[in-house]
Each structure stands twice: as C-alpha cells, then as structure tokens.
C-alpha positions in Angstrom: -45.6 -29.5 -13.5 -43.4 -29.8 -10.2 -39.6 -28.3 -10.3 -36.4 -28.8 -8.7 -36.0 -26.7 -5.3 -33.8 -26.8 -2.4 -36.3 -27.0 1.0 -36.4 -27.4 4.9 -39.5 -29.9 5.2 -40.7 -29.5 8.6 -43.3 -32.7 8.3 -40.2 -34.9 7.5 -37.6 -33.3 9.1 -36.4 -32.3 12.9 -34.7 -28.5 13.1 -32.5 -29.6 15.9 -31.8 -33.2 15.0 -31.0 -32.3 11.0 -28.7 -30.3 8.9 -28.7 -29.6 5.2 -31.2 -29.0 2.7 -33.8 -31.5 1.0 -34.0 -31.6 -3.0 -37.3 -31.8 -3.8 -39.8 -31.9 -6.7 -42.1 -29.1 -5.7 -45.2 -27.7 -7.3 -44.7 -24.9 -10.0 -45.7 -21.6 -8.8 -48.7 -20.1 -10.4 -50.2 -16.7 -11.3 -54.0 -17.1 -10.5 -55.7 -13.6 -10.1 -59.0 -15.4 -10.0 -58.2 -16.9 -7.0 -54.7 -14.4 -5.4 -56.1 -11.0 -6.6 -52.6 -9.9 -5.6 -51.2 -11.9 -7.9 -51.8 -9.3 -10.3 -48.8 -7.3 -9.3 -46.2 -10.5 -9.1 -44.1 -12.2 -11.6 -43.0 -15.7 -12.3 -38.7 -16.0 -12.5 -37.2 -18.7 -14.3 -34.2 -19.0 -12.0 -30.5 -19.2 -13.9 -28.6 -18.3 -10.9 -28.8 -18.4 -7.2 -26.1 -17.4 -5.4 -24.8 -19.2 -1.6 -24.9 -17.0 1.6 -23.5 -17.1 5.4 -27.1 -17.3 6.0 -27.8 -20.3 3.8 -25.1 -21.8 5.7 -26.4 -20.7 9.2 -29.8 -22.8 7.8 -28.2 -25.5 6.6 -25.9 -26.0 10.0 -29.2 -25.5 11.8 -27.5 -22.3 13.5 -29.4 -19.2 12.8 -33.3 -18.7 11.3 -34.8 -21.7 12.7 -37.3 -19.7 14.5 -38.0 -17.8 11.7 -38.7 -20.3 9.2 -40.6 -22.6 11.7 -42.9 -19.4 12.7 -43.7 -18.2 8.8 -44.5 -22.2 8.3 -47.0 -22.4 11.0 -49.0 -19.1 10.1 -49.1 -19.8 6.4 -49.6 -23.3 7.3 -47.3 -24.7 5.2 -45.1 -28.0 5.0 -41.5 -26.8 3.8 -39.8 -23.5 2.9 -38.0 -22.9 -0.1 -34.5 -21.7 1.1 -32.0 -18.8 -0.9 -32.4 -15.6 -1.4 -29.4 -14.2 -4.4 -30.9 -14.9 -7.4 -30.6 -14.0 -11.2 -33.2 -15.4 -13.6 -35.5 -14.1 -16.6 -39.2 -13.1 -16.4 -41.5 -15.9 -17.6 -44.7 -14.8 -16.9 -46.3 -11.1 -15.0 -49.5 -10.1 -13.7 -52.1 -7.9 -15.1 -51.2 -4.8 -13.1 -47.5 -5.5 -13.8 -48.5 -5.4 -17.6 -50.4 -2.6 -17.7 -47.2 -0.6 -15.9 -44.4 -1.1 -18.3 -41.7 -1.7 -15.9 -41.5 -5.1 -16.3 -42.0 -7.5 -19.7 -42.0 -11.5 -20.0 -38.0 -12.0 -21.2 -36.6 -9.2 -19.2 -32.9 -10.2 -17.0 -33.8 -9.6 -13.2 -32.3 -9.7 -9.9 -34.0 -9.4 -6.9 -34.4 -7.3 -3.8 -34.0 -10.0 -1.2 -36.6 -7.9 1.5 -40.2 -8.2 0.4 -41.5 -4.2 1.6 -45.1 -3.5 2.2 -43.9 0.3 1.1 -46.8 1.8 3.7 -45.3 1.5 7.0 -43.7 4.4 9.0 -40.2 3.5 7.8 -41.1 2.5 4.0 -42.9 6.1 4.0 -39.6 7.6 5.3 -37.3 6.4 2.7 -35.6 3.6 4.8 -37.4 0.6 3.3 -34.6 -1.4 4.0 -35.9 -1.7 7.8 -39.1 -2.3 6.7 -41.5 -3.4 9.9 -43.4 -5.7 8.0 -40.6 -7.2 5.7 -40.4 -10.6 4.6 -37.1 -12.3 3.7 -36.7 -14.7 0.8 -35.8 -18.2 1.6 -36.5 -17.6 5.4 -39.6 -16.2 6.1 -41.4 -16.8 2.4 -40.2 -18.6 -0.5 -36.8 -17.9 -1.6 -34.9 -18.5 -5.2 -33.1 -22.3 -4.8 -35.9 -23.6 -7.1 -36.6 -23.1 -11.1 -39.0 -21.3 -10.8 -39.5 -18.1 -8.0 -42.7 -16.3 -7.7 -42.6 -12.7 -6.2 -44.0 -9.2 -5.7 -42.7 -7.2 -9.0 -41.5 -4.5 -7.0 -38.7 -6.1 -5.7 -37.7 -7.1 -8.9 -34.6 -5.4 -10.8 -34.0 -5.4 -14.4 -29.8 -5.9 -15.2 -28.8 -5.9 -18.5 -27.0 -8.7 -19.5 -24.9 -7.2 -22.3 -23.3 -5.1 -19.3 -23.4 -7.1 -16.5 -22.5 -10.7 -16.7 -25.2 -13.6 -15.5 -22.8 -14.8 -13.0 -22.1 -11.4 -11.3 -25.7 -10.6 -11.8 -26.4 -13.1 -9.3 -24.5 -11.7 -6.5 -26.2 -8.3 -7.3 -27.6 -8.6 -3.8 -24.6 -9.5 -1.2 -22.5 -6.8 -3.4 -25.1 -4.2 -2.8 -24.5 -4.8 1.3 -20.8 -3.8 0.8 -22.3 -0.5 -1.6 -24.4 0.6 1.6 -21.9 0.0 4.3 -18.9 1.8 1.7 -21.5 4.9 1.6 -22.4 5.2 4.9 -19.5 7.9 5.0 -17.1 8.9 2.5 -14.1 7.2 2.3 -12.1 9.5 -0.5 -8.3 9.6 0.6 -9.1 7.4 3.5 -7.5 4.5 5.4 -10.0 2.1 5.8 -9.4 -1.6 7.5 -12.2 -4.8 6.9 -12.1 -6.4 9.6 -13.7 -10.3 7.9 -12.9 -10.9 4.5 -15.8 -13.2 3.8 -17.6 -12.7 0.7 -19.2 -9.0 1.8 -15.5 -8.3 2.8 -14.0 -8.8 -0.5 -17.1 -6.7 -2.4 -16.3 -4.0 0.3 -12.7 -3.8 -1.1 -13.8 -3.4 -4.7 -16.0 -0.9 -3.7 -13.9 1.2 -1.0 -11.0 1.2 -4.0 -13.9 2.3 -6.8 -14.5 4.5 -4.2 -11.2 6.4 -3.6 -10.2 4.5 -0.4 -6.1 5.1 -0.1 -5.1 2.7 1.8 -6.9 -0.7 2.6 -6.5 -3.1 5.3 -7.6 -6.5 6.3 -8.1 -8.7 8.5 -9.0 -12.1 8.9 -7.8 -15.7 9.9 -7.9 -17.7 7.0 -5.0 -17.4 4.8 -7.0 -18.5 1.5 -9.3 -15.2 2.0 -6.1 -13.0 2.7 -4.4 -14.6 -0.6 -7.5 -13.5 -2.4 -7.7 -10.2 -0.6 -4.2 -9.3 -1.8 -5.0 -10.4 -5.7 -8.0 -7.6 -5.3 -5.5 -5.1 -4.8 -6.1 -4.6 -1.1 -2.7 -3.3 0.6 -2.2 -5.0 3.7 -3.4 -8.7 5.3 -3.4 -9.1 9.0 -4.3 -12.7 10.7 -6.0 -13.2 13.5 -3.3 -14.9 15.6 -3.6 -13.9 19.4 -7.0 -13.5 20.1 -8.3 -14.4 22.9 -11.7 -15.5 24.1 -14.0 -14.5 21.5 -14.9 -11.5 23.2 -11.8 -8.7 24.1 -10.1 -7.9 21.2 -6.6 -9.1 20.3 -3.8 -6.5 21.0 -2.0 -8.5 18.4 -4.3 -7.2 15.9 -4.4 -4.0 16.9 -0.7 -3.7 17.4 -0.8 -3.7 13.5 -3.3 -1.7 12.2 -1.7 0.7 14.6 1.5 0.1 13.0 0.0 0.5 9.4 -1.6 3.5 10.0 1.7 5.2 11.4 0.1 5.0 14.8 -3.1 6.8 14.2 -5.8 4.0 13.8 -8.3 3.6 10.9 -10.1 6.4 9.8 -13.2 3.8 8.9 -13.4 0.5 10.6 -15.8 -2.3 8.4 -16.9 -5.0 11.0 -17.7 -7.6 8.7 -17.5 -11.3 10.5 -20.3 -10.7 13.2 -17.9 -11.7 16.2 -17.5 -10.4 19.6 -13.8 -9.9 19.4 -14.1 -8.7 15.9 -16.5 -6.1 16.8 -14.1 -4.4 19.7 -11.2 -5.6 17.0 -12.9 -2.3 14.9 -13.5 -0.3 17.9 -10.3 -0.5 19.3 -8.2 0.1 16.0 -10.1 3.2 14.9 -8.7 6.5 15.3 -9.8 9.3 17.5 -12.9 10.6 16.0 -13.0 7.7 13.7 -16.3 5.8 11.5 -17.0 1.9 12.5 -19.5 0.3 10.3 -20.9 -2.8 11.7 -22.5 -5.2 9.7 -21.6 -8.3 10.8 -24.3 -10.0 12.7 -24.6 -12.6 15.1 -27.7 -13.2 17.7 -27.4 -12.8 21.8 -25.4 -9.9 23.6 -22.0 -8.5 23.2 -19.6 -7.1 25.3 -17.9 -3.7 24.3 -15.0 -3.3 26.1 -13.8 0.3 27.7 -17.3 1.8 26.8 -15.6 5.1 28.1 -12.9 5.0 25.9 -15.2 4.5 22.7 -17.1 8.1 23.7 -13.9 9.8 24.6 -12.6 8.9 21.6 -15.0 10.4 19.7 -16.2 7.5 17.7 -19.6 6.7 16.1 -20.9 3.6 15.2 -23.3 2.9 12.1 -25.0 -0.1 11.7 -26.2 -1.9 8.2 -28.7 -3.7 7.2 -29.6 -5.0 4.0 -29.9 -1.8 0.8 -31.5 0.9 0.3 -34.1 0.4 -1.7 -33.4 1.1 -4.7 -30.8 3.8 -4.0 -27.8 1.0 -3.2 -29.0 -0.9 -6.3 -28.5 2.2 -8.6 -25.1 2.4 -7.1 -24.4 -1.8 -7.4 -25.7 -1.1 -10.9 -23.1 1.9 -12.0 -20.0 0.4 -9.7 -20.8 -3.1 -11.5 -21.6 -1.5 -15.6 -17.8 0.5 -15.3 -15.2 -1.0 -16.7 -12.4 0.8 -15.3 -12.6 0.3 -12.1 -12.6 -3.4 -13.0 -15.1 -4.8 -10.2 -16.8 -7.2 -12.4 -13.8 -9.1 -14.0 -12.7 -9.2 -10.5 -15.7 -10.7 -8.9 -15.7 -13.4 -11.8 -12.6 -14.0 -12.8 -11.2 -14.0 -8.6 -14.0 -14.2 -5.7 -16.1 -16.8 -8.5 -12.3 -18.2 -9.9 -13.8 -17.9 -13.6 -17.0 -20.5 -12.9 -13.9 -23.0 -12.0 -15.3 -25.4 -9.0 -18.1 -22.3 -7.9 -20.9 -23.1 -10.0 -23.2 -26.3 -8.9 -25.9 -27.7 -11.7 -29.1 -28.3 -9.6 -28.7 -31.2 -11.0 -25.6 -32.5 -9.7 -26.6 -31.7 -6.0 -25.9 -33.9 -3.3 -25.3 -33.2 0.8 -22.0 -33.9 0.5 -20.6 -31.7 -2.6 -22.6 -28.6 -1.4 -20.8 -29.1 1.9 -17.2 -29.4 0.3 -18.1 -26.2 -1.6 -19.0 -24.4 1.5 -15.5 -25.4 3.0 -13.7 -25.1 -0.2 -15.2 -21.9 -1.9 -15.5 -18.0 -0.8 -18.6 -17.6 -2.6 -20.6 -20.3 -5.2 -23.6 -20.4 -7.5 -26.3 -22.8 -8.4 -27.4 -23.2 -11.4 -30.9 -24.6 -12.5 
C-alpha cells in the first residue's frame, strides 16, 4: 500500500523554475531478499518523527543539493527523491542477517545515522567513517525519512530508549550529535568559548559546551528571537550582527565585543556555525593568540580569509566538522541527552522545540504554505506521520 512522503519529482517538476516539496502517495518500501539480497541486512522504520534542517530548507528554496539529488536520480534511474534526513521511528520489519545478529528487533525505538558508510574504504577502515568516500546522504542522494515508512541499511540505525530519552528530542538525535563533535574537537573545561550562529546547531552547541564545563559563553548572531532563546539556555553574553559589512571582511563591531567580553584577550574557542564569509573571519578574527576555531558552517564556492598572515602568527588552528563520528559522537549524544542534571533535554523540548507548541507539523496537515511560515517562524520543527 502507498504512504505519505515529502518528494522532489524531477518528471513533474523543474529544479530551477520550483521551490518546495511535493506530498505524495508513494509505494511502501519492501524487504525482498529474493530479489535485493542486500536486503537482508536492512530494516523497515515506521517513521514518528522527522526533524527540519538548514539543508531541507536549502532543497526546498532550490539553493543547495540540486546537483546532488538530480545526479543520484539519473544513475538509479529514478522519478523523485524522498527528502529529510532527522528521523525517529520504531522498527517494523528486519532482514534475515539483521535477525540472526541481535542488535536489532521488530519494536525497537531508533534514530538514524544520517551518512549511509560502506565501512571498507580507506577512511571507514581508519576510524573516520564520518568522511566516508562512498557515503550516501539520506534525503539527498538516497531516500531520506519525510515518509511513513523509511527503509535503510541496519547499521546506521541506533537504538534510544524511550523511557530516557523523549520521542521528540530523539528526533533531533542527529543535528545535536554535530554540536557533540564540534564541542569535542578540543576541550573546552574552564574555557571562554563564543558561537558565532545560533541556529539550531548553535543552540545544541551551548547545551553541550555548558555540560561540558565551558565558563563563559558567547554568542553571536542577528536575529534577536535566536539571542532571546540563547539567553533562556543559560548562555552569558548575546552579540548582534549590526556593522557588518559586505558579507566577506568581518565586522570590527563584532569583534570590538567579544574583545571586550573577554577582557581583551579573544576567545579561547571560536564555533563558526552560520556558513558565512564574514562569519568565518568573524571567528578568526575574535580568537585569541594561540586560540581553537571550529568551522562547521558550510556554504558552497570560495572564501576570502582576511590577513592570512595574521591567522599563522597568531598561532591559530582551524578544525573543520563534518557530520559524527560514527558511533563515537552518538555514544556521547546518548550520555549528554540520558543525564538529568545537566538539564539538555528539558531544554531542547521545553525551549529550542517550545514544548511541541507551534513546532510539530501532522503529515497530515501539510501544505506549501504552513511549512513555509514554520521555517520563518520556528528555530527548529518536527513532522509527525
């Protein structure tokens, strides 16, 4: 029988000359080992959850991916892609091979690892799966989780127990584990840190810095509704983006005040989390001598760093994030998120998801024009099928 899924139809539908996603009736994914031997090691997820990226946005806005979707199309030969890729459902049905290994039962809560790893190439061998050469991404390069039903390899699926972790949060399992890798790159005990974006990713990464032992947290961004939120997570100081210039050089407003927050020293660790030219040298530029910038922000084409001398004399290093670990930064989501102290989870829920209050979209109740409103109105929403 067919189910509910959010799709890009390239028979139906222009990449440039459209925006926004189709809902479609779509036929049920299937285990058949007779005829997809590999379908012994994959499982069939009745979707509860799906949680709404930047990069769902980018796809939706026809920004960012459309080469990628169009080219997976074309060599599987296929009509439309299912987009999404934060999901939380239950196991409905598993392969032979999945059986016979024990991880994985039909019933069992599960997130997923948003990269499907082929775990043989050079990297996957190494330990860094999460730049896996052969990688495919849910709901851009193979079918992703805005649907009831999601087929995909067991081994990127991970178990979360409900009575710990709430369905809601345990849908966001995957964005919050890309603040866990970028807080661990280095320590951050008795640190000043500064996020410079305080998107979604942002607002994990000051749970996490804090859970971490961060001292003293800045941020900085332009919209005054994600500094209000920033300050009811406990961060200590909100800087706007006032002064900037021309999306390229940083702002020496900005700077100016992390500067003056930091008693004239700079950050010790700078989290570049919007992607942007002028946020990038932002980072760069309020980081102490000696200092940590993470970068994690992305955006496509070159970038200018400004002073390139300054940013070796200075002694600075640069690390850049993709993705998790796999499954090192999901152990880590999993212990930050099960602790009650350090109050993460209630914060996620009842602040970055305001209690379910306006962020939480029945499949059923979709239309063009309310997801929109929630992508202008919300920090972070679910769907729910």
């Amino acid at each position: 029988s067919p189910v509910k899924a959010l799709i890009f139809d390239r028979t139906k539908t222009d990449w440039e000359a459209s925006r926004g996603f189709e809902l479609a009736d779509v036929p049920q994914p299937e285990l058949d080992e007779s005829s997809h031997p590999g379908d012994a090691d994959a499982v069939l997820i009745r979707v509860d959850y799906a949680g709404v990226c930047g990069s769902d946005r980018g796809i939706w806005y026809r920004q960012s991916f459309g080469d990628q979707i169009r080219t997976s199309l074309e060599a599987e030969g296929g009509a439309y892609r299912i987009i999404g890729h934060e999901c939380f459902g239950h196991v409905v049905a598993i392969g032979s091979s999945v059986a016979r290994g024990g991880r994985l039962a039909v019933g069992d809560f599960v997130s997923c690892e948003s990269h499907v790893i082929c775990g043989s190439c050079y990297q996957c061998t190494r330990g860094q799966k999460n730049v896996c050469v052969n990688e495919k991404i849910l709901g851009i390069s193979t079918q992703g989780c805005f649907a009831e039903v999601l087929k995909v390899p067991a081994h990127i699926a991970w178990k979360t127990d409900t009575s710990k972790i709430r369905p809601e949060v345990a849908a966001v399992q995957e964005p919050f584990g890309n603040a866990v890798h970028a807080a661990t790159r280095v320590p951050l005990a008795g640190k000043t840190i500064a996020v410079f974006g305080l998107g979604p990713i942002g607002l994990f990464t000051v749970l996490v810095a804090r859970a971490l032992g961060a001292e003293h947290i800045i941020g900085v961004d332009p919209n005054p509704i994600s500094r209000e939120m920033a300050l009811r997570l406990g961060i200590d100081y909100c800087i706007g983006v006032e002064g900037a210039s021309d999306g390229i050089h940083h702002s020496a407003a900005v700077v100016k005040d992390v500067l003056a927050a930091t008693d004239g020293r700079g950050a010790d660790v700078s989290f570049e989390m919007a992607g942007f030219n002028s946020s990038v040298n932002n980072a760069i530029h309020s980081t102490r001598r000696g200092g940590d910038v993470i970068l994690f922000g992305i955006k496509s084409g070159d970038f200018t760093i400004e002073n390139y001398d300054r940013l070796i004399v200075r002694g600075l290093t640069l690390h850049a994030v993709i993705g998790r670990q796999v499954f090192e930064t999901w152990e880590q989501t999993r212990a930050l998120l099960e602790q009650v102290d350090n109050k993460i989870q209630e914060n996620i829920f009842n602040v970055i998801l305001k209690g379910g209050i306006g962020t939480i979209l029945p499949i059923d109740e979709f239309t063009p024009q309310i997801f929109e409103k929630n992508m202008r109105e919300q920090v972070k929403f679910l769907i729910q099928f």
